[in-house]
C-alpha positions as CSV (number, residue, x, y, z in Angstrom):
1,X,-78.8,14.4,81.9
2,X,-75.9,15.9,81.1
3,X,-72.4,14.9,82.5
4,X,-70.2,16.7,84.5
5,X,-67.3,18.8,83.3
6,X,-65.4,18.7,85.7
7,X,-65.3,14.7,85.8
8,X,-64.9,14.8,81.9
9,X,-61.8,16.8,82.1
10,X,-60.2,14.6,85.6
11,X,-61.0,11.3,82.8
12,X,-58.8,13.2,80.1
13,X,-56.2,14.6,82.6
14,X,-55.8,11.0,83.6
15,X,-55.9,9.7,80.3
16,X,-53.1,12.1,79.1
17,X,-51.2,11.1,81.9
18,X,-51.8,7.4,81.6
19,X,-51.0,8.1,77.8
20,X,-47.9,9.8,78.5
21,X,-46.3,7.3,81.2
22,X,-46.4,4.4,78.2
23,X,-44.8,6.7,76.0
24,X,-41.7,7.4,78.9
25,X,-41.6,4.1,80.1
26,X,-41.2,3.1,75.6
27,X,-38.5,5.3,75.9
28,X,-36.7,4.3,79.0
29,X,-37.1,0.4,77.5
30,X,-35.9,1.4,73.8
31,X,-32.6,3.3,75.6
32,X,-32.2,0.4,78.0
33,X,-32.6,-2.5,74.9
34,X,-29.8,-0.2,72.6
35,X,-27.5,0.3,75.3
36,X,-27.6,-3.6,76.0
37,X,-26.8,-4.0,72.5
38,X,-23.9,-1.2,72.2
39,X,-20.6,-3.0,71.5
40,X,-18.3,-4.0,74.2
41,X,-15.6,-2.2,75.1
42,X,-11.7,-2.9,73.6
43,X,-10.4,-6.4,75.5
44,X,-7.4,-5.3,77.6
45,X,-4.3,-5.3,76.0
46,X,-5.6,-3.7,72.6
47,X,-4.2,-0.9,70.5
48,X,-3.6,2.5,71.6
49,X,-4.8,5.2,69.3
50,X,-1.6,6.4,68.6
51,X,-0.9,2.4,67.6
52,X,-3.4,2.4,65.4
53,X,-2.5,5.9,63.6
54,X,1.1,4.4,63.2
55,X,-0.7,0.9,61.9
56,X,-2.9,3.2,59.7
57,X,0.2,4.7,58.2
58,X,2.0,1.8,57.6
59,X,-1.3,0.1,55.8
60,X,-1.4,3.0,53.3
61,X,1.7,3.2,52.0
62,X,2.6,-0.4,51.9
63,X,-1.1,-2.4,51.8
64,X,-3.6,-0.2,50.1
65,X,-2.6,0.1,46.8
66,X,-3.2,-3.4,46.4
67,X,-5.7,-4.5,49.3
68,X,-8.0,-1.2,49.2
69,X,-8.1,1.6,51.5
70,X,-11.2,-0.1,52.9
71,X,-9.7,-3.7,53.0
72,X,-11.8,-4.2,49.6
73,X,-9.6,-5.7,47.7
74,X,-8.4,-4.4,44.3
75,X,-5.3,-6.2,42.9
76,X,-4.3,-8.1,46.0
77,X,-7.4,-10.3,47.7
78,X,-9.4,-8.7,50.2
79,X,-8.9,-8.1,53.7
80,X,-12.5,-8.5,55.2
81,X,-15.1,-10.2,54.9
82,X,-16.9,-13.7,54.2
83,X,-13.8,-14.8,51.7
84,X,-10.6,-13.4,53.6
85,X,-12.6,-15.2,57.3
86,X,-12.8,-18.5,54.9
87,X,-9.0,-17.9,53.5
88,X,-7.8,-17.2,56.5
89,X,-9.2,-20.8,58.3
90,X,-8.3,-22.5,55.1
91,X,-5.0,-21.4,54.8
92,X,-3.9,-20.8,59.0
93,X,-5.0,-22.9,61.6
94,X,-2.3,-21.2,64.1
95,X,-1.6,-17.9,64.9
96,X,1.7,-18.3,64.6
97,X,1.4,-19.7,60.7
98,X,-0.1,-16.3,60.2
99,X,2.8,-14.3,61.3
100,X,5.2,-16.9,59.9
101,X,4.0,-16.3,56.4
């Protein structure tokens, strides 16, 4: 006995459709997981752009030559990272000893 076309190609049609609503709902559950993930937006109160362009400014013609374009480091210590976060709660335990310096 042979088997009917007809039912062979409903199985696949529901197979490709079974098939392709696991890859959509992937999809819709990898876009949800990264856009759960995506960083918060700036807390009230922060910078401006045209704050941080002035701040950029300043930083390269008074910091950089010493601390790095990229906060690096170079002849003065560096401004990110594991050792300036260790520095900076070894050495300020205030804001305002920070700004005071």
């Amino acid at each position: 006995m042979s088997a009917d076309p007809r039912s062979a190609r409903a199985r696949v049609a529901i197979q490709r459709t079974f098939i392709g609503s696991v890859v959509a709902l992937s999809i819709a559950f990898g876009v949800a997981a990264h856009a759960a993930t995506a960083p918060a937006a700036a807390p009230s109160g922060a910078y401006t752009t045209a704050q941080a362009a002035q701040g950029g400014s300043v930083y390269a013609a008074n910091c950089a030559s010493c601390h790095a374009a990229n906060l690096s480091g170079g002849s003065g210590p560096a401004l990110t990272g594991p050792a300036f976060a260790k520095s900076i709660d070894a050495n300020y335990k205030t804001a305002a000893q920070l700004y005071d310096s």
